[in-house]
N, C-alpha and C positions, 0 to 999 in steps of 0.2 A: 504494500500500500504506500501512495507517496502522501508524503504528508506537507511537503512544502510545494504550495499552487503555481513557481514558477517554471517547477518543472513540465507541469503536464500539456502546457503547449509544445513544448521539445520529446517532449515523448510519443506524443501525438503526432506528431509531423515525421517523425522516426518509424513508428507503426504504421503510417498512409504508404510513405514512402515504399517502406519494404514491400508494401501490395502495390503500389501502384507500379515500379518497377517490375515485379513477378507478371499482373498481369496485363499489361497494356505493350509488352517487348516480348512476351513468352518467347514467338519464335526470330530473336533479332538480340544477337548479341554484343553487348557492350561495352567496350575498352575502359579499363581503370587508368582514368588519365583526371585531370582537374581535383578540384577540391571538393571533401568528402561533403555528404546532406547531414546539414546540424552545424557547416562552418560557416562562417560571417563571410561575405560574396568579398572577394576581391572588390578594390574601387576600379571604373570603368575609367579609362585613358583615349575618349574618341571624341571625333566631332561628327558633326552632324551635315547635311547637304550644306546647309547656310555657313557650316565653318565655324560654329557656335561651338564651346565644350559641353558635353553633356555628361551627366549623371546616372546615378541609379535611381535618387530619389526623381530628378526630372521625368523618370519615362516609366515609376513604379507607380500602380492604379490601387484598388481597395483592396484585393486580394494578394497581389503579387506583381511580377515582371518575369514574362517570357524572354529571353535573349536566344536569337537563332546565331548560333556561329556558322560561317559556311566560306566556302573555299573563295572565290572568285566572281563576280556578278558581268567579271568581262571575258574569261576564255573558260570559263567550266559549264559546259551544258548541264548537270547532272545540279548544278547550284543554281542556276537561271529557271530551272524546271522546279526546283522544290522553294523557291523565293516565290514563285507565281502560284502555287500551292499554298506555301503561308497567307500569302493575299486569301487566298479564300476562305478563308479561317480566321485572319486576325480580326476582322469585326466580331465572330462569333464568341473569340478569347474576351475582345474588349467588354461585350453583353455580361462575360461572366464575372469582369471584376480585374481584369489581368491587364497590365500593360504590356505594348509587344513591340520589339525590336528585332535588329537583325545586322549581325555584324563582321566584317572581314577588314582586311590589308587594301583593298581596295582605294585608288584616290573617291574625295569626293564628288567630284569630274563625272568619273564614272559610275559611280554608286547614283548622282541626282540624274544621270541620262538614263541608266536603268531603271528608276522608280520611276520618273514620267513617262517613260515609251512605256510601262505596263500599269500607270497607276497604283503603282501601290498605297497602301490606307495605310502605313505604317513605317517607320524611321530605317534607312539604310546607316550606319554610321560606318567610320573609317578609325582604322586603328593603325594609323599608317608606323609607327614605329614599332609595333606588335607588342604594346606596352600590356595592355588590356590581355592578349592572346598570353603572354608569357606569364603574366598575376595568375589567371586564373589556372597554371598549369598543362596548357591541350596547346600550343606550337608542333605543329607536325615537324616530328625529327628529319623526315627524312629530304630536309631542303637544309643548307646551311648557309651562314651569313655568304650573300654575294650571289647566291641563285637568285634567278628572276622571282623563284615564288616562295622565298626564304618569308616567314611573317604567316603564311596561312596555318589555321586551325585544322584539328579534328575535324570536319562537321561534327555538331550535335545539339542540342541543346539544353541550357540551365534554366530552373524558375526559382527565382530568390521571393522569399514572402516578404511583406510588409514590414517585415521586423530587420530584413537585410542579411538575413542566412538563405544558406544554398535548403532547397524544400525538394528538388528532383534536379538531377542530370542526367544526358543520355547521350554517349559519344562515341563515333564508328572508326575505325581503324582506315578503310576506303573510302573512297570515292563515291562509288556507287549505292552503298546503303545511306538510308535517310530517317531519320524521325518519322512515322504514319503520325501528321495532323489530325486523323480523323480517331485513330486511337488515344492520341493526348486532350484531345477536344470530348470523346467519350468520359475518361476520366478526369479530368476535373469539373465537368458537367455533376458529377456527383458529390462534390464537395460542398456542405453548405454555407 
């Protein structure tokens, strides 16, 4: 039994996790990279289309902040395919309380030509120093300083809750796998 009441938000978010992780990935496995659920989010190091800094509190709504990491929004099909995916889901996150971003190495050049040639409803940010990528742990090893795409992430994505800890991660080794929107939009549709 706990007897002191500030644990049982953090233990509560620890037992979602564990389910929500078991069953919304069952068959999609996920690399141990980033920082663990129950740690305080690394601070974000990006800007925004307009070149503004941004935050975590700037882009956290009542429940939380979705953050999409993703490779490239100028030469990765498999990024450009699952950003245009997010779009169709980030209104449906925002209905539930969630703030949503989405973020890469990318300049903001080309991150603001990508969100207006597809509309998107939701913040491209640029991490052009890979400040943000390397804090949070997920710098894909296998580029190093001086490769063209030295600075890209994992794909995956983190949802930090309102309180500014990590509440789910979820990050693929390739290319090709991706987060299911429709699985992560399932659960936490269940959250009250």
């Amino acid at each position: 039994m706990v007897h002191n009441k500030k644990y049982i938000p953090v233990i509560v978010t620890l037992l979602f996790s564990m389910l929500f992780i078991n069953s919304a990935f069952a068959k999609q496995t996920s690399i141990n990279v980033g920082p663990k659920v129950g740690d305080k989010a690394p601070a974000l190091t990006v800007t925004d289309a307009k070149k503004s800094v941004v935050n975590i509190a700037d882009l956290t709504a009542e429940k939380g902040l979705i953050i999409l990491f993703f490779r490239s929004a100028d030469w990765c099909p498999f990024c450009k395919r699952h950003l245009i995916e997010f779009n169709e889901y980030a209104d449906k996150f925002k209905a539930l309380g969630y703030g949503v971003a989405a973020i890469s190495y990318d300049s903001t050049d080309i991150l603001n030509g990508f969100s207006k040639a597809h509309q998107l409803t939701y913040p491209l940010l640029s991490d052009q120093a890979a400040a943000t990528v390397k804090a949070y742990g997920i710098l894909n090893k296998d580029y190093q300083m001086g490769d063209d795409n030295y600075g890209i992430p994992y794909p995956g994505v983190v949802i930090i809750n309102p309180a500014g800890t990590i509440f789910h991660k979820y990050f693929f080794e390739g290319y090709r796998k991706r987060v299911k929107f429709i699985d992560l939009y399932q659960q936490l549709s269940t959250i009250k």
